[in-house]
C-alpha positions in Angstrom: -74.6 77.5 -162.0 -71.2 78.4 -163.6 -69.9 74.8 -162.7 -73.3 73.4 -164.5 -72.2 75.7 -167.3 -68.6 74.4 -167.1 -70.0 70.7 -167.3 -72.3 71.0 -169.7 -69.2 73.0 -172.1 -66.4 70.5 -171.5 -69.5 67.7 -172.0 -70.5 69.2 -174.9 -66.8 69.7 -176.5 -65.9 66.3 -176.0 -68.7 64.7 -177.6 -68.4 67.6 -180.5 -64.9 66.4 -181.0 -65.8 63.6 -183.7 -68.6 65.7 -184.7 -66.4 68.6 -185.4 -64.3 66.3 -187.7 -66.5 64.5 -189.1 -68.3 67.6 -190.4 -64.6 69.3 -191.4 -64.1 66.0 -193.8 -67.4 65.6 -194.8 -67.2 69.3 -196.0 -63.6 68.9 -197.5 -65.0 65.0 -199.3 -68.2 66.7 -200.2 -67.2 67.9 -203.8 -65.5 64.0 -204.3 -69.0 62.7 -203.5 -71.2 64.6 -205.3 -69.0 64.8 -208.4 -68.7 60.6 -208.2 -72.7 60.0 -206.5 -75.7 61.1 -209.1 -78.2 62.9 -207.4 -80.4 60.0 -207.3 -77.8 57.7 -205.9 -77.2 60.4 -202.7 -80.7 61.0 -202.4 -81.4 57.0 -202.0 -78.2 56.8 -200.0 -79.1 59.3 -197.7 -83.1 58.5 -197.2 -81.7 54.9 -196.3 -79.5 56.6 -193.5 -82.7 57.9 -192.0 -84.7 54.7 -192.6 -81.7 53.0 -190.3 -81.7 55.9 -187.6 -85.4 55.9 -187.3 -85.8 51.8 -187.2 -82.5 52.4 -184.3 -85.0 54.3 -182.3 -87.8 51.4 -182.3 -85.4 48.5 -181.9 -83.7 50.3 -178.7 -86.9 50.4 -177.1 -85.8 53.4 -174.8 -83.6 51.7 -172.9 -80.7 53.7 -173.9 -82.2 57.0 -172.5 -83.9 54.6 -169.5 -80.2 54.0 -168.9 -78.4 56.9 -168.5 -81.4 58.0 -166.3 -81.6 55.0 -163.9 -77.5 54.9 -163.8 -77.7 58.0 -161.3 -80.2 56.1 -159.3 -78.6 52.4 -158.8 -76.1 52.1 -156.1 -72.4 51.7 -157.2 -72.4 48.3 -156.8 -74.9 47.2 -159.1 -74.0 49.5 -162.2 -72.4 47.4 -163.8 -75.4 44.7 -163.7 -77.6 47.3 -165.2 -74.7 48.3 -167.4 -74.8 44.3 -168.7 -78.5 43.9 -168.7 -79.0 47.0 -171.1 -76.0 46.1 -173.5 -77.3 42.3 -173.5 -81.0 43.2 -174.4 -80.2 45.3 -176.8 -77.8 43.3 -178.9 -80.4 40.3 -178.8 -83.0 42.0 -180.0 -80.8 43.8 -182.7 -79.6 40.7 -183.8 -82.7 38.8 -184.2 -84.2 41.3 -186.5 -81.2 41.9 -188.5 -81.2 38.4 -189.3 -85.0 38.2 -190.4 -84.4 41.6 -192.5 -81.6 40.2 -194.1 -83.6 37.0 -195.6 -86.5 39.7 -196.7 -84.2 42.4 -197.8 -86.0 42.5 -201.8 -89.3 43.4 -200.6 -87.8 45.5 -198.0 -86.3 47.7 -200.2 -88.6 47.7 -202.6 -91.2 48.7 -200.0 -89.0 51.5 -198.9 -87.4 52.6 -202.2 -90.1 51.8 -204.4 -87.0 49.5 -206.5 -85.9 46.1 -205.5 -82.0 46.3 -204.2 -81.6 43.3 -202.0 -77.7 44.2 -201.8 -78.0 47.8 -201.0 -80.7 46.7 -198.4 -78.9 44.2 -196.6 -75.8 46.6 -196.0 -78.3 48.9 -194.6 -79.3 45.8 -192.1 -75.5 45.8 -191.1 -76.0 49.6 -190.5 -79.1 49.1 -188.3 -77.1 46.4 -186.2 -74.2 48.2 -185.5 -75.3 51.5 -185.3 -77.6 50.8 -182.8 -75.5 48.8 -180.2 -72.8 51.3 -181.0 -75.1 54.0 -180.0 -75.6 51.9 -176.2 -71.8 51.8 -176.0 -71.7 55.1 -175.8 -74.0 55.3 -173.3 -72.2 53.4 -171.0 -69.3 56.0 -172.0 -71.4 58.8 -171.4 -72.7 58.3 -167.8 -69.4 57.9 -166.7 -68.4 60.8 -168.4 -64.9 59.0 -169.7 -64.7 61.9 -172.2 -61.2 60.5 -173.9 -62.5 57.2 -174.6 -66.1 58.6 -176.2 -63.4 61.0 -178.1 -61.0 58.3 -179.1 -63.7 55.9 -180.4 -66.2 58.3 -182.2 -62.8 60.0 -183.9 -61.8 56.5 -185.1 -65.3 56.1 -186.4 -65.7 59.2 -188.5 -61.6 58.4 -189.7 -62.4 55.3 -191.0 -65.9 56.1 -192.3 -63.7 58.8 -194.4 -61.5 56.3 -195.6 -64.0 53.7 -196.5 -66.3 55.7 -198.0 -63.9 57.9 -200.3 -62.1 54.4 -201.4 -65.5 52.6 -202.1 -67.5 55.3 -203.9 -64.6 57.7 -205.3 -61.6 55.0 -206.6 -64.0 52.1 -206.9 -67.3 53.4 -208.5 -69.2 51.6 -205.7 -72.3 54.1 -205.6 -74.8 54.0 -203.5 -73.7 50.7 -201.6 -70.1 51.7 -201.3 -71.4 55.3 -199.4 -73.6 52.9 -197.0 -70.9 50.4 -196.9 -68.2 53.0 -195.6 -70.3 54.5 -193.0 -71.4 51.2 -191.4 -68.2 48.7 -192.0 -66.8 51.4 -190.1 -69.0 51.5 -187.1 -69.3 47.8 -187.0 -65.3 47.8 -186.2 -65.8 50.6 -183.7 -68.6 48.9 -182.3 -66.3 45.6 -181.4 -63.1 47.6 -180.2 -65.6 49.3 -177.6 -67.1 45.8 -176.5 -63.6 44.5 -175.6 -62.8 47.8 -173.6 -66.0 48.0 -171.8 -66.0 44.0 -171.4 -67.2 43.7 -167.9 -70.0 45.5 -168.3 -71.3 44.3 -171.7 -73.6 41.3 -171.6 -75.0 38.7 -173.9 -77.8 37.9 -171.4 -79.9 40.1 -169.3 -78.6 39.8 -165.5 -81.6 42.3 -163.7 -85.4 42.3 -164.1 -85.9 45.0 -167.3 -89.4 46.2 -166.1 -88.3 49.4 -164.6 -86.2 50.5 -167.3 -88.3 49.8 -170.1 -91.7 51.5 -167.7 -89.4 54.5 -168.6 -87.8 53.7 -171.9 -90.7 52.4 -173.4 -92.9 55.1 -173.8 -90.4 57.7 -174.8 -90.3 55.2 -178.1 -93.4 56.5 -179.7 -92.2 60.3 -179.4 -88.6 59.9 -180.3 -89.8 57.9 -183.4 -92.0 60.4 -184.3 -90.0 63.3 -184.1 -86.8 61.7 -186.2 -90.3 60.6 -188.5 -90.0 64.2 -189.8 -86.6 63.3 -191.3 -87.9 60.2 -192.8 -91.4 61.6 -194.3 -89.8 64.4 -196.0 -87.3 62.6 -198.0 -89.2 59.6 -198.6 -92.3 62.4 -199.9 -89.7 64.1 -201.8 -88.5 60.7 -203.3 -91.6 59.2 -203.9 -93.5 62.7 -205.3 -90.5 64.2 -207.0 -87.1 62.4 -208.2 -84.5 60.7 -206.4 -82.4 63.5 -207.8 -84.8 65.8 -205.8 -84.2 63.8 -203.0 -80.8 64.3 -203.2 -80.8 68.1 -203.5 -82.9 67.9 -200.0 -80.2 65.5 -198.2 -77.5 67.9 -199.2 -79.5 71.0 -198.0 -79.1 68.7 -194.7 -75.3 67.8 -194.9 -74.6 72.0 -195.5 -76.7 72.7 -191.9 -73.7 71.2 -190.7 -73.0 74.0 -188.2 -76.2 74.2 -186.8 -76.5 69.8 -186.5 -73.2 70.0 -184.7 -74.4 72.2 -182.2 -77.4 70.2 -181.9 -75.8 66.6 -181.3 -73.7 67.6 -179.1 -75.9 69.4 -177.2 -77.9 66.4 -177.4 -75.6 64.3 -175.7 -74.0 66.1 -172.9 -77.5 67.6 -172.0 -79.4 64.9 -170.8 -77.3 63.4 -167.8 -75.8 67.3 -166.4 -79.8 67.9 -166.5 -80.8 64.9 -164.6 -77.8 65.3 -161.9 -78.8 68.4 -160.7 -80.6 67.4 -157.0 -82.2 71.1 -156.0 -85.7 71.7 -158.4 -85.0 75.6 -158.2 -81.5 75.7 -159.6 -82.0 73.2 -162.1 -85.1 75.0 -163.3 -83.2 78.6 -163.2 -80.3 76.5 -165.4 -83.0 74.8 -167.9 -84.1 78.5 -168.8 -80.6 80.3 -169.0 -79.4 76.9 -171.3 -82.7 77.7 -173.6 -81.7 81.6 -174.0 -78.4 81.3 -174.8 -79.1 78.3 -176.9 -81.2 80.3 -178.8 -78.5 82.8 -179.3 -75.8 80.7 -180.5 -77.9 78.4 -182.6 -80.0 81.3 -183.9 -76.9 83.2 -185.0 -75.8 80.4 -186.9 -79.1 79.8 -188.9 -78.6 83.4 -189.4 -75.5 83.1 -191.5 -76.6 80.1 -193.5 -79.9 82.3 -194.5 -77.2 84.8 -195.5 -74.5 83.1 -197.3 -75.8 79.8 -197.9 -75.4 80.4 -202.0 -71.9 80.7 -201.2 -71.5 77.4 -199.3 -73.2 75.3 -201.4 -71.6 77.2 -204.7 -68.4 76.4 -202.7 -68.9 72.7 -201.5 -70.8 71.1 -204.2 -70.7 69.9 -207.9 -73.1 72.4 -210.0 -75.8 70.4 -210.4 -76.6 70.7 -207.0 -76.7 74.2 -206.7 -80.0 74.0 -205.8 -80.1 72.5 -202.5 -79.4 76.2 -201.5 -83.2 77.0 -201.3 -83.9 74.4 -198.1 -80.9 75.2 -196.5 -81.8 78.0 -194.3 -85.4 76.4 -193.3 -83.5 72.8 -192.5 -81.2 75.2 -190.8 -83.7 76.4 -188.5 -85.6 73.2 -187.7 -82.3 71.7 -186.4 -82.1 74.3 -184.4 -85.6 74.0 -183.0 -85.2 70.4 -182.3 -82.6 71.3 -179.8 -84.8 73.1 -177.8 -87.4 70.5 -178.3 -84.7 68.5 -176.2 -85.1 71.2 -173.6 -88.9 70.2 -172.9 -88.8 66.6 -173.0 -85.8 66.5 -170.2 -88.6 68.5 -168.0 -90.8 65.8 -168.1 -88.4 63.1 -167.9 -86.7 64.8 -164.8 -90.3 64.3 -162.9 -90.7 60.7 -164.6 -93.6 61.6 -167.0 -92.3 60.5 -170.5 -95.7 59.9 -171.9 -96.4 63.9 -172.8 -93.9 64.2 -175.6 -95.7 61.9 -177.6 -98.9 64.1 -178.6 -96.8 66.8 -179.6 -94.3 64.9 -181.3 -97.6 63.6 -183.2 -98.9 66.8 -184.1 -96.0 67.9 -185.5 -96.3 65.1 -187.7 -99.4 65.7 -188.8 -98.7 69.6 -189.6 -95.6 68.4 -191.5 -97.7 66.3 -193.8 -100.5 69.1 -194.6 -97.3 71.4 -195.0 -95.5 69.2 -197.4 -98.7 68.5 -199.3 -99.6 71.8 -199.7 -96.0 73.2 -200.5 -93.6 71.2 -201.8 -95.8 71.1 -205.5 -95.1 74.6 -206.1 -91.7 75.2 -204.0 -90.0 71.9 -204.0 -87.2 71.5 -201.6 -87.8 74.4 -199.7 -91.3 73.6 -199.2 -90.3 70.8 -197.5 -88.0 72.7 -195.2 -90.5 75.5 -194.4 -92.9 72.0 -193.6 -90.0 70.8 -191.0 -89.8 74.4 -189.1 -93.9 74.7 -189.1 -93.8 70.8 -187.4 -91.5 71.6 -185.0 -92.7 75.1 -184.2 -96.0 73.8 -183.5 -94.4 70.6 -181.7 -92.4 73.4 -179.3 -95.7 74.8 -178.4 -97.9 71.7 -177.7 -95.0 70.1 -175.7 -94.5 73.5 -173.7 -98.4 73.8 -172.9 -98.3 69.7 -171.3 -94.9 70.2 -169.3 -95.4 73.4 -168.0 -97.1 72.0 -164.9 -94.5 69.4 -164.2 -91.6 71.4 -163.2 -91.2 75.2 -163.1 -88.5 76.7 -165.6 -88.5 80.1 -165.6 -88.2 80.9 -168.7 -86.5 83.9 -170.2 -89.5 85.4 -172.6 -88.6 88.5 -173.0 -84.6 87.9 -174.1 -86.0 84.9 -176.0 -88.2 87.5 -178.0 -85.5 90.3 -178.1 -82.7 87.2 -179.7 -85.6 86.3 -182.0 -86.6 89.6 -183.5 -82.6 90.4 -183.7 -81.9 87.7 -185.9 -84.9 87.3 -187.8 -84.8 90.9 -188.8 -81.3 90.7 -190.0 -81.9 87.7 -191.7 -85.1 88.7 -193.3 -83.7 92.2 -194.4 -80.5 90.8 -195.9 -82.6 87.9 -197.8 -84.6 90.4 -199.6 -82.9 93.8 -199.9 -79.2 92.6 -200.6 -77.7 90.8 -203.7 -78.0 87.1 -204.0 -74.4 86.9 -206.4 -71.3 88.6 -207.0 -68.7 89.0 -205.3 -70.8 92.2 -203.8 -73.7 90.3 -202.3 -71.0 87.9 -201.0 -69.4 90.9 -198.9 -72.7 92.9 -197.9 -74.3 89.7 -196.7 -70.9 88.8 -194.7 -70.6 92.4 -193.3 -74.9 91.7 -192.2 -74.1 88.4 -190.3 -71.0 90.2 -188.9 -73.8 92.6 -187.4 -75.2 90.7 -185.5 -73.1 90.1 -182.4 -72.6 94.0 -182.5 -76.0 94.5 -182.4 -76.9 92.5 -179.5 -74.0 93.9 -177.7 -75.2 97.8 -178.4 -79.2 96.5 -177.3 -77.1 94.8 -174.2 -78.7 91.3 -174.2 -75.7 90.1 -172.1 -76.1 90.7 -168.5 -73.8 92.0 -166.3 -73.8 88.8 -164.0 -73.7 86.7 -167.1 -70.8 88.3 -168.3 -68.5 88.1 -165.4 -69.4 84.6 -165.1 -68.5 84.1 -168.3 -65.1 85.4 -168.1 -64.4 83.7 -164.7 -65.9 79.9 -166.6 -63.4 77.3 -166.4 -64.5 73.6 -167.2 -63.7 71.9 -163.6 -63.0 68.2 -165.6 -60.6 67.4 -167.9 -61.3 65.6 -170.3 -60.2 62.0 -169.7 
């Protein structure tokens, strides 16, 4: 298990790696883009961003996540076939509808804005496009686990979104569009550099028959749709209920949970194909529950801070009128950090094949977000719609548990799940209510409470002893290369 743990570390770094930056100089640009963007123009910006990631999901049809399942499974010889038949699909399909969006991009935005903005909307479609083959690059990149070139692209992207974006919306007033522009001019030339070094495997016409790879992709569509949905229903709610500017003060909430996202994503990526190698049912299921306790720990401890300090950051990385955005961060916070273990439970029923199961949960937790945001978001704003994202997920973590529990057997940790939760709830809880929320000394109590926390789960001795000397012997096997 150490070596899973190794993999799944150096994995996980290496995808990070752009992540890490990116977050680093989106943090450092922050103050430049929310003194030059109004908080109507982020909020639109941003609620576009997730109208692009969510329409990336349907147009993929699961064949990105079909993919890097299947790649295990065909023989050496026709990888690169299935390599061509995925890329080909996919960029047909994307092009096709980028092309029809383009020609109806007024009522398109106006259906998703509420305004007409034919421009803005049409350098959303060039989002859409490359974003999504750009995400099937990386695929390929992935399952080969050619963790310099996934680090050398995705660093390029996030250097040249930087670039871009600070040129266009900072020196050139461009608003909205420039902030959409940057990101996505960006990934278009990223996308194109990848496409000429993967060459022989990228296709402009499907080589292999696609029915077993969309028999698994496709039905994963509905659930992954519906889960990024939340994203999309709360800011479009907030938008359409509220103000743009509210909108805005929720989409920065989200850019501040910047800690707990990366964790998430990269998690997210190196998961999926260290899961799905692991041949013997029993070890993989003993490694499925140890990832979920410690993932817990970590992400948990994280949320924890932001719950603490979070004034602080936001006081710190954003223009005053945004202040604000302080009361969602800690529930958005802790609803990315739920979604990773969300991520947990679907890869048991996609280890066995059954992708159909995530889907009801996913739907519920749709459904409570809706009555949640309804019922809270008049009289809490913001953070009503973050305390509407942790009760979706919570409830989808719970549905999605009681339908996979009989596919594959992960003993899971309870009791040091309960003992992590209680620890950093209750320091959480007791430093949001009893300690100052200004001042120079509610800055230092609240620091001195998060720097607790470790010492308290080291004095209730939640490590064990087996886990610690494995930890000190861990060395990633790979380089990264």
């Amino acid at each position: 298990m150490r070596s899973l743990f190794g993999r799944l570390l150096a994995g996980g770094a290496a995808y990070q790696a752009s992540s890490v930056l990116s977050a680093v100089l989106a943090l450092v640009t922050l103050p430049l883009y929310t003194r030059a963007l109004t908080r109507s123009d982020f909020g639109v910006a941003e609620t576009l961003l997730t109208f692009i990631i969510l329409a990336s999901i349907l147009l993929r049809f699961g064949l990105g996540e079909a993919f890097v399942r299947f790649h295990f499974q065909t023989p050496e010889d026709e990888r690169d076939r299935l390599a061509r038949t995925t890329t080909a699909s996919v960029l047909l399909v994307t092009t096709v509808v980028a092309l029809l969006a383009a020609l109806l991009a007024g009522p398109l935005s106006e259906l998703l804005l509420g305004f007409e903005d034919a421009g803005l909307m049409r350098i959303a479609v060039l989002g859409l496009w490359s974003f999504t083959n750009l995400e099937i690059a990386y695929a390929l990149l992935r399952v080969e686990e050619r963790r310099r070139a996934y680090v050398v692209a995705s660093l390029c992207n996030v250097l040249l979104t930087v670039v871009l974006t600070v040129t266009l919306v900072v020196a050139l007033d461009g608003g909205a569009r420039g902030y959409l522009a940057g990101n996505y001019i960006a990934s278009a030339v990223v996308l194109l550099g990848l496409w000429w070094l993967l060459r022989a495997r990228i296709g402009v016409r499907p080589e292999m028959g696609l029915g077993p790879l969309l028999a698994f992709g496709v039905p994963t569509v509905p659930a992954d749709a519906t889960v990024f949905a939340l994203n999309v229903v709360d800011r479009t709610y907030i938008l359409r209920t509220q103000s743009a500017a509210a909108a805005g003060l929720f989409a920065l909430s989200v850019k501040l949970a910047t800690a707990v996202i990366l964790a998430v994503r990269g998690f997210q990526l190196a998961w999926p194909p260290l899961a799905y190698s692991i041949g013997d049912d029993r070890e993989a299921g003993r490694f499925y529950a140890a990832v979920a306790t410690w993932y817990v720990v970590v992400t948990g401890y994280v949320v924890a801070g932001l719950t603490l300090l979070g004034r602080w950051v936001v006081r710190l990385l954003a223009a005053p009128e945004y202040f604000d955005a302080h009361e969602a961060l800690p529930w958005v916070a802790l609803g990315w950090a739920m979604y990773g273990l969300f991520l947990v439970l679907v890869t048991i029923g996609g280890r066995v094949g059954v992708t159909t199961r995530t889907f009801p949960a996913a739907l519920a937790g749709v459904v409570v977000n809706l009555v949640v945001l309804v019922a809270l978001v008049e009289p809490l704003g913001i953070a009503g719609a973050g305390i509407a994202l942790v009760a979706a997920y919570a409830v989808m973590l719970v549905v999605l548990h009681l339908l996979t529990r009989g596919l594959f057997a992960v003993p899971f940790q309870w009791r040091r799940l309960a003992h992590a939760v209680v620890l950093l709830a209750g320091v959480s809880v007791a430093g949001e209510l009893l300690l100052p929320d200004a001042g120079v000394d509610g800055f230092l109590l609240r620091a001195a409470a998060a720097a607790l926390i470790p010492l308290l789960f080291a004095a209730t001795r939640f490590a064990q002893p087996a886990e610690l000397a494995a930890l000190r012997r861990l060395r990633p096997r790979r380089a990264v290369r």
